[in-house]
BABAMI-485968 format. One record per residue (C-alpha): residue number from 1; x, y, z; residue in one letter; chain. Coordinates in steps of 0.25 Angstrom, whole numbers, plus 5000, padded with zeros to 4 digits. Layout:
BEGIN
+-----+------+-------+------+-----+-------+
:   n : east : north :   up : res : chain :
+-----+------+-------+------+-----+-------+
: NUM :    X :     Y :    Z :   A :     A :
...
+-----+------+-------+------+-----+-------+
END
This chain:
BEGIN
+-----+------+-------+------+-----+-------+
:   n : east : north :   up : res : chain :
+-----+------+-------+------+-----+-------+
:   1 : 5006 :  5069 : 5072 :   X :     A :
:   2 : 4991 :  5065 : 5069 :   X :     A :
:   3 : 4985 :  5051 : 5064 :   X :     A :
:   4 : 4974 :  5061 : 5057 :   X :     A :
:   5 : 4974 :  5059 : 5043 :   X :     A :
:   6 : 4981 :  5066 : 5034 :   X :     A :
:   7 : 4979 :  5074 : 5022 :   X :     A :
:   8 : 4990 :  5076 : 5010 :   X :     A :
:   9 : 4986 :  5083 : 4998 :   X :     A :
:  10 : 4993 :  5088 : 4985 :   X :     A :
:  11 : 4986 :  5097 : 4973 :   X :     A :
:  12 : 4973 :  5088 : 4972 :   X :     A :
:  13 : 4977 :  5077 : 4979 :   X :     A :
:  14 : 4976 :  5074 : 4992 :   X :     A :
:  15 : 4978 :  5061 : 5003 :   X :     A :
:  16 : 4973 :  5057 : 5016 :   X :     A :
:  17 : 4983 :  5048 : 5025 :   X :     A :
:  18 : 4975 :  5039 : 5038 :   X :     A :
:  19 : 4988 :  5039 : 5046 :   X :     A :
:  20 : 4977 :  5033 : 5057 :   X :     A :
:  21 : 4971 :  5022 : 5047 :   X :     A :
:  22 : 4984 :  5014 : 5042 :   X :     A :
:  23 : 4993 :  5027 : 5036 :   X :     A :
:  24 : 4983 :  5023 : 5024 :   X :     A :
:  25 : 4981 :  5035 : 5012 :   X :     A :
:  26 : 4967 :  5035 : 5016 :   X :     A :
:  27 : 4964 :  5046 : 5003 :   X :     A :
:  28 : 4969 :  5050 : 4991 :   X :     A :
:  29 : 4961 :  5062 : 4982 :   X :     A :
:  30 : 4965 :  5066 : 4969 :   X :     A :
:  31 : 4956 :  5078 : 4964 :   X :     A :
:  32 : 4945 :  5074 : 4973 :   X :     A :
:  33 : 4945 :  5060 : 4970 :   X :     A :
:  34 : 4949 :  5049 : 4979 :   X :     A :
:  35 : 4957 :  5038 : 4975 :   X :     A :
:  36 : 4957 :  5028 : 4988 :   X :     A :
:  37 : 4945 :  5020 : 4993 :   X :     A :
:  38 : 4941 :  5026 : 5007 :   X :     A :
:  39 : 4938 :  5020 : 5018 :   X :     A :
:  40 : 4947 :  5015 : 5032 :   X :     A :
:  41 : 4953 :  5004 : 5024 :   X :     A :
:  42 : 4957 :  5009 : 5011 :   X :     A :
:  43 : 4965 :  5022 : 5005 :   X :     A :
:  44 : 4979 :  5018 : 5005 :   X :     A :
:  45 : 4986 :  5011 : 5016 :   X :     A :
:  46 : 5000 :  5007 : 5018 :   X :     A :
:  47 : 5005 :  4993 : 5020 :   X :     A :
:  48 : 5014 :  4989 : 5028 :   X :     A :
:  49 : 5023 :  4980 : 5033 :   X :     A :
:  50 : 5017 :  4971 : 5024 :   X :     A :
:  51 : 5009 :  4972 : 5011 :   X :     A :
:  52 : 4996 :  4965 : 5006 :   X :     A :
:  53 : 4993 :  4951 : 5013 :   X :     A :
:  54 : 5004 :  4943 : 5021 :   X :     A :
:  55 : 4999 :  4928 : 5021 :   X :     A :
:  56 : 4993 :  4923 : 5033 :   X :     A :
:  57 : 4997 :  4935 : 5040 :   X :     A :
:  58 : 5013 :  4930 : 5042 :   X :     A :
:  59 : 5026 :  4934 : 5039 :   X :     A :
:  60 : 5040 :  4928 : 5042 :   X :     A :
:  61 : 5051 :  4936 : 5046 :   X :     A :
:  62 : 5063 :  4928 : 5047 :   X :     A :
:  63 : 5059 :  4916 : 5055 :   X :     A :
:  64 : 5046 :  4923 : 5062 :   X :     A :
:  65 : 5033 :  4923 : 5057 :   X :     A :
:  66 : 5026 :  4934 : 5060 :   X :     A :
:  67 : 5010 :  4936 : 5059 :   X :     A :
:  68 : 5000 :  4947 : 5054 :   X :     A :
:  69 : 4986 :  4948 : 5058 :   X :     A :
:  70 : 4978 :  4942 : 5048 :   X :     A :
:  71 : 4968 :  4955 : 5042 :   X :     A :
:  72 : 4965 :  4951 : 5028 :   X :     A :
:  73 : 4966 :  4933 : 5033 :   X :     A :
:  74 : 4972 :  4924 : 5031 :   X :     A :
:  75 : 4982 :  4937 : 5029 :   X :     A :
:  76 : 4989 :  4947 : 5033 :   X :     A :
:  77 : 4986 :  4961 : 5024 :   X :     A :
:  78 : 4992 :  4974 : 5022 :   X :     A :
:  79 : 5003 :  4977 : 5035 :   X :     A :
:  80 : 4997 :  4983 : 5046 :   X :     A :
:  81 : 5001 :  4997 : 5045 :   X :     A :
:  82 : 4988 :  5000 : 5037 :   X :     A :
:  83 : 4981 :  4996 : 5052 :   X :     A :
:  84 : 4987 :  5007 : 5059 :   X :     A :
:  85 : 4990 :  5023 : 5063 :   X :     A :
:  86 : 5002 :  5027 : 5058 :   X :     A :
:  87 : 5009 :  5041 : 5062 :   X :     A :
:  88 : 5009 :  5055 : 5055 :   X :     A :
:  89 : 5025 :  5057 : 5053 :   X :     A :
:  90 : 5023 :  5069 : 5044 :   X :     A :
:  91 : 5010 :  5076 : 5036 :   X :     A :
:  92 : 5011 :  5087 : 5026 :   X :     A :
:  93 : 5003 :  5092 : 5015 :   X :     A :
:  94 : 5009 :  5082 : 5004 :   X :     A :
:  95 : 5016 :  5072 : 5012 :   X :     A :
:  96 : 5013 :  5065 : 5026 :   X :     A :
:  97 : 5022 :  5052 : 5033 :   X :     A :
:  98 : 5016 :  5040 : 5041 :   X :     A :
:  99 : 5022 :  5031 : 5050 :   X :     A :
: 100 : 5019 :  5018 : 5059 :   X :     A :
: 101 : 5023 :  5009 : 5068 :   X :     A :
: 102 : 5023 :  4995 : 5063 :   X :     A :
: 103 : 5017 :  4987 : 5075 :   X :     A :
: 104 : 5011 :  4973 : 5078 :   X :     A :
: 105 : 5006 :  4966 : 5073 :   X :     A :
: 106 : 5018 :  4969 : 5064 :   X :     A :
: 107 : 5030 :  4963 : 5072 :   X :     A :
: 108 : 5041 :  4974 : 5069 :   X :     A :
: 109 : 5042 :  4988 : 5073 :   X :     A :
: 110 : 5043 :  4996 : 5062 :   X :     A :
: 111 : 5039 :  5010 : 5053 :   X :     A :
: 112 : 5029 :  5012 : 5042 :   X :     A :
: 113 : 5031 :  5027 : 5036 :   X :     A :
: 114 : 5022 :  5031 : 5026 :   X :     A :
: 115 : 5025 :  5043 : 5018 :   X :     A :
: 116 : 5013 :  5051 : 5009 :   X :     A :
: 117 : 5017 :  5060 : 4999 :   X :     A :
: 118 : 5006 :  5067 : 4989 :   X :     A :
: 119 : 5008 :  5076 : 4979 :   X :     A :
: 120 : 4996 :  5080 : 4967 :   X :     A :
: 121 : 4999 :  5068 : 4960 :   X :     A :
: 122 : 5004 :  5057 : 4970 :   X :     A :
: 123 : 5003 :  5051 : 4983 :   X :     A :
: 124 : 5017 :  5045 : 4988 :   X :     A :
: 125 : 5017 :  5034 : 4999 :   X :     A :
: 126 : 5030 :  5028 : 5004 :   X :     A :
: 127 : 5031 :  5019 : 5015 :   X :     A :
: 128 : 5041 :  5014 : 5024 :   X :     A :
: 129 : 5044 :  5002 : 5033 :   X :     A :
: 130 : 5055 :  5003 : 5043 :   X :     A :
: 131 : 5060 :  4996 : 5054 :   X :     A :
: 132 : 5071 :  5000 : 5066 :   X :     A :
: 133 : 5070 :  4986 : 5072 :   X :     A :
: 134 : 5068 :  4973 : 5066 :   X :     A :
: 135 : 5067 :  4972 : 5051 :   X :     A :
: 136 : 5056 :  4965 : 5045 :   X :     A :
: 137 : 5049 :  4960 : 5032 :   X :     A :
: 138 : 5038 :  4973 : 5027 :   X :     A :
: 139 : 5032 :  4977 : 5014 :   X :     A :
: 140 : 5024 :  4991 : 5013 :   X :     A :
: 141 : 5014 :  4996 : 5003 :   X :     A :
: 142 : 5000 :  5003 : 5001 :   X :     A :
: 143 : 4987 :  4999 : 4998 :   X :     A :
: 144 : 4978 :  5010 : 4991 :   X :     A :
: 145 : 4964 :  5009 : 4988 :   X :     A :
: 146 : 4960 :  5016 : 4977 :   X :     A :
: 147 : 4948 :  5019 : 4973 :   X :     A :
: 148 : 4943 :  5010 : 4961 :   X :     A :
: 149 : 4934 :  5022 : 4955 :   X :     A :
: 150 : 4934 :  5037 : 4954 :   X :     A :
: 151 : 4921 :  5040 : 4951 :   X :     A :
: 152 : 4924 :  5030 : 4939 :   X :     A :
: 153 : 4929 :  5019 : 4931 :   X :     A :
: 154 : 4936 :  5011 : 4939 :   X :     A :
: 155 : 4951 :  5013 : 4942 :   X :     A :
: 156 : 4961 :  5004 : 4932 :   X :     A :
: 157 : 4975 :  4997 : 4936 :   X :     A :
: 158 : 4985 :  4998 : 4928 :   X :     A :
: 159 : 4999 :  4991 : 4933 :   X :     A :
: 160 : 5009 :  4982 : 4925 :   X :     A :
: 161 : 5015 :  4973 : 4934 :   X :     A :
: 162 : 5026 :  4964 : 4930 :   X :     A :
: 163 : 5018 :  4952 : 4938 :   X :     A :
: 164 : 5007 :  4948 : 4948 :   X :     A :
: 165 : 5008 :  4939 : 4961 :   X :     A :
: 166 : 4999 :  4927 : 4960 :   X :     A :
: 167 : 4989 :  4929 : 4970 :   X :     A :
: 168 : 4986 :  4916 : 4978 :   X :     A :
: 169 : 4972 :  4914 : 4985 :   X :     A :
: 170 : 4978 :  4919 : 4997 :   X :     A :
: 171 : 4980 :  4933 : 4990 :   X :     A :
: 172 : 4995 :  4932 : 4991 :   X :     A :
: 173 : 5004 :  4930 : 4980 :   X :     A :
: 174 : 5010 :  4916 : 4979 :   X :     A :
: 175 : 5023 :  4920 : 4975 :   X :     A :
: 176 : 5019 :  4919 : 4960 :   X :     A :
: 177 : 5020 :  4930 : 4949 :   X :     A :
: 178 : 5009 :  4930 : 4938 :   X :     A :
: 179 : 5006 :  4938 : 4927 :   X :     A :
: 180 : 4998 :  4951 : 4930 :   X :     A :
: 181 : 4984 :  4946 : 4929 :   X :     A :
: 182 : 4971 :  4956 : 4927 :   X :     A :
: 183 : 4964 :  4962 : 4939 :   X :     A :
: 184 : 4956 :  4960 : 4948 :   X :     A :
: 185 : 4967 :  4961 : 4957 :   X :     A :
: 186 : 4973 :  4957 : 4973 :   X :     A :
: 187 : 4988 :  4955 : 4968 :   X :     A :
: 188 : 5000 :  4959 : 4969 :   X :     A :
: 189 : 5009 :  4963 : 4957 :   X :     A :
: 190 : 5024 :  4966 : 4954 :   X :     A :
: 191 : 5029 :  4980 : 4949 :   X :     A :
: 192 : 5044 :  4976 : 4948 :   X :     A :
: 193 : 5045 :  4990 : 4943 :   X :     A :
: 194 : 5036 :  4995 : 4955 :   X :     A :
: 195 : 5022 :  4998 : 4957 :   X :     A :
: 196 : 5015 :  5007 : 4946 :   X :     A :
: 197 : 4999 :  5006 : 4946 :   X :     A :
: 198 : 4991 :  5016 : 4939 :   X :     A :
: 199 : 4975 :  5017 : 4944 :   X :     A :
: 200 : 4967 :  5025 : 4932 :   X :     A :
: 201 : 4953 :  5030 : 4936 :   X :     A :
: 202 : 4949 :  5032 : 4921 :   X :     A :
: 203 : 4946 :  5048 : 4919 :   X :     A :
: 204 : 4949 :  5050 : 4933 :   X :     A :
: 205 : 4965 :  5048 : 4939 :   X :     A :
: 206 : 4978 :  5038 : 4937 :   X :     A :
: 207 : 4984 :  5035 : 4947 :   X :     A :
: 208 : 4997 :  5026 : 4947 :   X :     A :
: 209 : 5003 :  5018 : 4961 :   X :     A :
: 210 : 5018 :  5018 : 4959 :   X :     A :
: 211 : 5029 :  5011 : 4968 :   X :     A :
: 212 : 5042 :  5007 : 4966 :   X :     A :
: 213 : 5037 :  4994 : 4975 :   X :     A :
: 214 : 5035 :  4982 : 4964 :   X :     A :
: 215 : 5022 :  4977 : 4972 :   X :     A :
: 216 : 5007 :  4980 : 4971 :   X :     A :
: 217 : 4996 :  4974 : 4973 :   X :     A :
: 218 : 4982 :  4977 : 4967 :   X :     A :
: 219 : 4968 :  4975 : 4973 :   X :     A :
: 220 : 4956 :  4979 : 4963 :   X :     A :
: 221 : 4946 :  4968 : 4968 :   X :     A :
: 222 : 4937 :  4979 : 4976 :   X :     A :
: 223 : 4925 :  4989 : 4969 :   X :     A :
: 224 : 4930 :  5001 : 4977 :   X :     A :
: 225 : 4945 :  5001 : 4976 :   X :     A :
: 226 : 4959 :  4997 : 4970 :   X :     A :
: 227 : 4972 :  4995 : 4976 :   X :     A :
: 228 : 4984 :  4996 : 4969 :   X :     A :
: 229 : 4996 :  4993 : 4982 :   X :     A :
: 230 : 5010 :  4995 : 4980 :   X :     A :
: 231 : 5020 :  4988 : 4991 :   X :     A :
: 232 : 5033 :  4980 : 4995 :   X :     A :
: 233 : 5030 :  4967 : 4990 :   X :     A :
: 234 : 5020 :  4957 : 4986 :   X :     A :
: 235 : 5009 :  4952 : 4996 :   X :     A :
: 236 : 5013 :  4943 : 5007 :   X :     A :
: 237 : 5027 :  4951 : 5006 :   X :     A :
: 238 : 5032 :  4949 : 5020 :   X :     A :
: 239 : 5033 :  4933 : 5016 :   X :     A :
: 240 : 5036 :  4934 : 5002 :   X :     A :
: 241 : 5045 :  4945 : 5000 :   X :     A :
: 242 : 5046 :  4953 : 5013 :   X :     A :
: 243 : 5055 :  4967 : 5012 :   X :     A :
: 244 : 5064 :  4968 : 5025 :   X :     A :
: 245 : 5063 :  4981 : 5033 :   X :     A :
: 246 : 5074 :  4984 : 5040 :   X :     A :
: 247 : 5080 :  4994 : 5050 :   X :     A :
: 248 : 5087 :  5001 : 5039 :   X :     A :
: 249 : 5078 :  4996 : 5027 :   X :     A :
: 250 : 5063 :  5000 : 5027 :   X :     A :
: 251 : 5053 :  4998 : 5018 :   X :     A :
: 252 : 5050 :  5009 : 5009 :   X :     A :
: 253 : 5040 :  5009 : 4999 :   X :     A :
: 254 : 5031 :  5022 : 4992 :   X :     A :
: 255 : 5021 :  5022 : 4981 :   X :     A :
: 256 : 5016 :  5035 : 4974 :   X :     A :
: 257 : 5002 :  5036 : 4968 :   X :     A :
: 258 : 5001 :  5046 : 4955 :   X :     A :
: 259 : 4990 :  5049 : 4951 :   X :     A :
: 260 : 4985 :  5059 : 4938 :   X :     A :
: 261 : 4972 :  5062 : 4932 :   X :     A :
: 262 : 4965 :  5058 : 4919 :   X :     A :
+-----+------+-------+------+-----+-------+
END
């Protein structure tokens, strides 16, 4: 089936999937209005096997050390599935499947399955990491950017989280919880009761990011866009607290977006 991009639409919405650029949601209308920051880099991309920055580009699996190349240094950022062409399994009006290959630089073979479902007032993503070889330490999530205007005031965040990871200089947590401390914000928070992060364009849209994952980071610290990312586990995950995949245990993870108007 092509790598040409793909369109899914639902009453007024509608969502355009890159399968060649990363598998990433390169755009989601609502009534006309885009809610992701354009351009090659952004919309939403998927992240996987690992999540955010991994410190100086390793992680340890058993007694081997393995190393990633080091694009944001002195680490590691974001997986490498968002760098390549993944497959068309399945397209429909509402609904379309991805797939890739995990290959090097990452050092296990393995699947990445993105599903995308719409409807008028959501968007679905689940994800999946499997393995029918070696198991392996993964995390998967996504990284929106949404656009920090509509034509307005700018968009406001509104999460509870139950606590924050203390940043270090590094931009990885140092293994310290804190109290939840006002934005602007590069940090990771706990959602014990998983994800739920509403974006308000005032007089325009709400939007909440739900996932029954209990991670999120959220960047705020550029003028175009926000990022509110849903995911497996904390920054630096594969050393802190990796998730094994394993020949008859994937990673699975899905996030809805809904969203109403005001």
């Amino acid at each position: 089936m092509s790598n040409d991009e793909i369109t899914l639409a639902a009453g007024d919405a509608e969502v355009v999937l890159a399968p060649a650029n990363g598998g990433r949601v390169r755009s989601l209308r609502v009534g006309g209005a885009e809610l992701l920051r354009q351009g090659e880099r952004f919309g939403c991309f998927p992240m996987a096997p690992w999540c955010g920055r991994m410190r100086d580009g390793r992680f340890r699996d058993g007694a081997t050390v393995h190393r990633m190349p080091l694009n944001s240094p002195p680490h590691a950022i974001h997986g490498t599935v968002r760098d390549g062409a993944w497959r068309v399994a399945r397209a429909a009006r509402t609904e379309a499947v991805l797939t890739y290959d995990l290959v090097a630089p990452w050092p296990y073979p393995g699947r990445v399955t993105q599903l995308a479902a719409l409807t008028a007032d959501s968007l679905t993503l689940t994800m999946s990491v499997e393995t029918y070889d070696s198991s392996f330490p993964a995390q998967a999530g996504w990284h929106p950017w949404f656009n920090r205007t509509l034509d307005g005031e700018d968009v406001r965040i509104g999460f509870s989280p139950a606590w924050q990871e203390e940043r270090g200089e590094d931009h990885l947590p140092t293994g310290n919880r804190i109290e939840p401390t006002p934005g602007p914000w590069d940090d990771c928070f706990g959602m014990p009761g998983g994800v739920d992060v509403t974006l308000t364009w005032p007089g325009r849209l709400e939007l909440a990011v739900i996932s029954r994952e209990e991670w999120v980071v959220v960047y705020d610290q550029q003028p175009e866009a926000v990022c509110v990312e849903p995911q497996t586990g904390p920054p630096d995950g594969l050393n802190t607290l990796p998730r094994l995949v394993t020949p008859i245990e994937p990673l699975e993870a899905t996030t809805t977006w809904t969203w109403r108007r005001l």
